[in-house]
N, C-alpha and C positions, 0 to 999 in steps of 0.2 A: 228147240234151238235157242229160246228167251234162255233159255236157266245157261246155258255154256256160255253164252254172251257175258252175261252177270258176273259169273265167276271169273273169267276173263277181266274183265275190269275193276274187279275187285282185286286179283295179285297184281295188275300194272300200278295202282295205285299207292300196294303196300310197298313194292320195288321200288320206287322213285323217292317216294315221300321220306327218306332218309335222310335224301342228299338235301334236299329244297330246306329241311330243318336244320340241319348242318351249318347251311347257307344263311339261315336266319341269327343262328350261333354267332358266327362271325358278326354279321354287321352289330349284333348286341356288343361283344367286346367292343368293336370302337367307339360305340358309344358309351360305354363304362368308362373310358380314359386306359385302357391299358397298354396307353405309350409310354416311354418313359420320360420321367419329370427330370430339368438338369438342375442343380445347386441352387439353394438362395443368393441372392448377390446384394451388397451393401454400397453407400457411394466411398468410394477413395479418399479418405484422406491421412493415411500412410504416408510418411516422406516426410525432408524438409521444406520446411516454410519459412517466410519474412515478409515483412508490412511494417507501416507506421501507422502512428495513433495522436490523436490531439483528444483534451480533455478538459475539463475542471478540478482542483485540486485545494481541500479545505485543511489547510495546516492550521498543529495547534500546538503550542511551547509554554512548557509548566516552570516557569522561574521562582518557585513558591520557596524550594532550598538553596538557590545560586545566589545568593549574597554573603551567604556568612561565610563564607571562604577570601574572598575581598576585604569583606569587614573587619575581620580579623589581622591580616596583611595590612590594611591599610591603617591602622592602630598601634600595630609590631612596633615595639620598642620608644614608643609614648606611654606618660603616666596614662592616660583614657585606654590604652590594653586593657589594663585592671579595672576601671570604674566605670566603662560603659561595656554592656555584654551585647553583642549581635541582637538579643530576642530584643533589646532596647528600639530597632530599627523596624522602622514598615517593611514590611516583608514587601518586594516583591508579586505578582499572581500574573495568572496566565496570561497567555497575547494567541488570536484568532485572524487568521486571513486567510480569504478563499480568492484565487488565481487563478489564470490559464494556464496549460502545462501541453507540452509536445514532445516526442519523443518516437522510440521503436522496437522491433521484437523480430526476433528469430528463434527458431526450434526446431523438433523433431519427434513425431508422434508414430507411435507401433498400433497397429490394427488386429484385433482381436475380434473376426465379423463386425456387430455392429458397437463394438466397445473402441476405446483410443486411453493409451496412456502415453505419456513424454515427456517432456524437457523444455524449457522455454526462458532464453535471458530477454529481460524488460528492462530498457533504459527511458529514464525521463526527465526533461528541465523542467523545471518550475520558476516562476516569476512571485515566489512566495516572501513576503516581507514580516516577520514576526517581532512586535517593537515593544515594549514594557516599559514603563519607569514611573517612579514617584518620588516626593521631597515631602520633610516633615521638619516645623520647625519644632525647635527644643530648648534647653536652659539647662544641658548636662555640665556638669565641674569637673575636673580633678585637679589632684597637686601633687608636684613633684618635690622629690628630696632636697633641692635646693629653694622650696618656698616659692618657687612660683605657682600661679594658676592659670588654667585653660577654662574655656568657656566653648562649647560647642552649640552654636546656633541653630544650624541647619544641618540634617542629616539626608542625603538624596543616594538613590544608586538606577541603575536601569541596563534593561537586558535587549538583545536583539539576535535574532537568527536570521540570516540574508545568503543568498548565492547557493539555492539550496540546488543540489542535484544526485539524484541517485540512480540506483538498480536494482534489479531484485532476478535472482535464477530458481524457477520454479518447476517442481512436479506437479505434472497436471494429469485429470481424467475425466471422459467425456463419456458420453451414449449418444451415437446418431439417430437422430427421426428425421427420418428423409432427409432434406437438405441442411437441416437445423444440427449442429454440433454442442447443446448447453455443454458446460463443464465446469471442473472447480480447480481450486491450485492451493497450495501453499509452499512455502518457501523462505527463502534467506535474500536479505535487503542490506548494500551495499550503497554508502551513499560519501558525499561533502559538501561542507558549511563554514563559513563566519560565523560563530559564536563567538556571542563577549559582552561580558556582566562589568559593571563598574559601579564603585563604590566609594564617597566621596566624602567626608567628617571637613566644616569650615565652622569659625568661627575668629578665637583671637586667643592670645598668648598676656598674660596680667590685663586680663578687659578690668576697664573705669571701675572703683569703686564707689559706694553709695553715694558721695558729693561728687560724683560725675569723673572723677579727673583718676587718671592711671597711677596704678602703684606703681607701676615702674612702666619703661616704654610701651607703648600697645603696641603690638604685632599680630596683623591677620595669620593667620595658619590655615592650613587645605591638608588633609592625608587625603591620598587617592590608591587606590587597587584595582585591577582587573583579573579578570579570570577568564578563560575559553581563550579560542586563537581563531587565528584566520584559516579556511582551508583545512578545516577540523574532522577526520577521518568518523564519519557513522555505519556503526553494524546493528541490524535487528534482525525481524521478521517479517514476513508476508504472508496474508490469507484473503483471499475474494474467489468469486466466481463470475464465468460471462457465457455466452452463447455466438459463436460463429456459424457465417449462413453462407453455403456454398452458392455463389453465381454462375459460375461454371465448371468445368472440370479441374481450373488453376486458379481462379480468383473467388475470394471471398471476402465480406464482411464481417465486423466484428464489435461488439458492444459488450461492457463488462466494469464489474465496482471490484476497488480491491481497498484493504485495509494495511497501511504499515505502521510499523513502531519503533524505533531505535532505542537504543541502551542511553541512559542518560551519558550528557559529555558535561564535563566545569557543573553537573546539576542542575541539568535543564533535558525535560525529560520531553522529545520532538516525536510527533503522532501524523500521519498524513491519509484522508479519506480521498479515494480519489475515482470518479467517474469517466469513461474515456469512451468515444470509438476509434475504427479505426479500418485499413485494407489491407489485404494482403494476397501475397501468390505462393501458391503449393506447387511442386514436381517432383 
């Protein structure tokens, strides 16, 4: 009766053991992960946005060719047209001022997972003062068809750029890491300015001959000329990059360098490096 027993527990064993393996199946799948995974997700920043910014702003104004335009005008129709040429004068050179600047920004950025591209107008003032000038003295002649002479002693002229404020409307594009938004831009800069060069030729009309005393009456003389205006329309360009850093779902920070450059005005050719942060709200 041992051997019936044996066998007996031997098919109970093989019957069952199916299921209990089965069973061990199962719990292996859920331990493989064969649930399902839902979508990767990126932080939002889709939508418009606005903030302001305050910063530092290093202007720079090339007066190296704005005089000979004055110089000439200021000459127009005197014998010294002819007998004195602009290159005769001190040029002019650059003028450097670095300022605080404040200002703001609005946009609107498209989401492409963790990519962003958009749109963004930037206004800013500046408290920029850009001043130039020099005076040279000299011992230029000439003479006119009725025998008199002029004596030019001193030759001065000086440039300024003041009341500067602009804009600038940029495409921008970014890559999010995690809460971090770097990005880059370039764009078109809209701005206005006081420009204005002045150029100044003094002296005298029959100056003293060698025993001192005037051939004919002495008369001081002044030509004077300007150039540029007030309230002076600038267009260029813009390129910088910056990094915004999400605080929360709608506020954010923002830190970033941009470079601008205008088209010369009157021939003065205006550059602005400018460092900024700044807040903003997304929805």
């Amino acid at each position: 009766m041992r051997w019936v027993r044996c066998v007996m527990c031997a098919l109970a064993a093989v019957a069952f053991a199916p299921c209990a393996f089965a069973a061990d199946l199962d719990d292996l799948d859920v331990l493989r992960g064969s649930e399902p995974v839902g979508p990767a997700t990126f932080p939002r920043w889709s939508g418009f946005y606005f903030g302001g910014q305050f910063g530092y702003s290093d202007g720079n104004a090339d007066f190296s060719n704005s005089a000979d335009t004055p110089i000439a005008e200021s000459l127009s129709g005197t014998p010294l047209a002819n007998d004195i040429s602009s290159s005769e004068w001190s040029p002019l050179g650059s003028a450097d001022h670095t300022a605080t600047a404040f200002g703001g920004f609005v946009g609107y950025d498209t989401q492409w997972q963790d990519a962003i591209v958009g749109f963004e107008v930037n206004v800013d003032h500046t408290n920029l003062s850009l001043l130039t000038a020099n005076s040279v003295s000299t011992n230029l002649t000439a003479h006119d068809d009725n025998g008199n002479s002029y004596l030019v002693s001193n030759l001065s002229n000086a440039g300024t750029v003041t009341n500067l404020d602009y804009g600038t409307l940029r495409m921008r594009g970014g890559y999010i890491l995690g809460n971090f938004l770097p990005y880059g831009f370039i764009g078109l800069a809209l701005g206005r300015a006081d420009v204005n060069v002045t150029a100044t030729a003094q002296g005298e009309e029959n100056p003293p001959g060698g025993g001192g005393a005037c051939v004919s009456p002495c008369v001081p003389v002044a030509f004077s000329s300007t150039a540029g205006k007030n309230g002076a329309l600038l267009y260029g360009g813009t390129v910088g990059g910056g990094v915004d850093v999400a605080l929360t779902q709608n506020v954010f920070l923002r830190g970033e360098f941009e470079y601008t450059v205008f088209a010369p005005i009157s021939d003065v050719l205006i550059s602005i490096v400018s460092a900024r942060v700044g807040a903003g709200l997304k929805f």
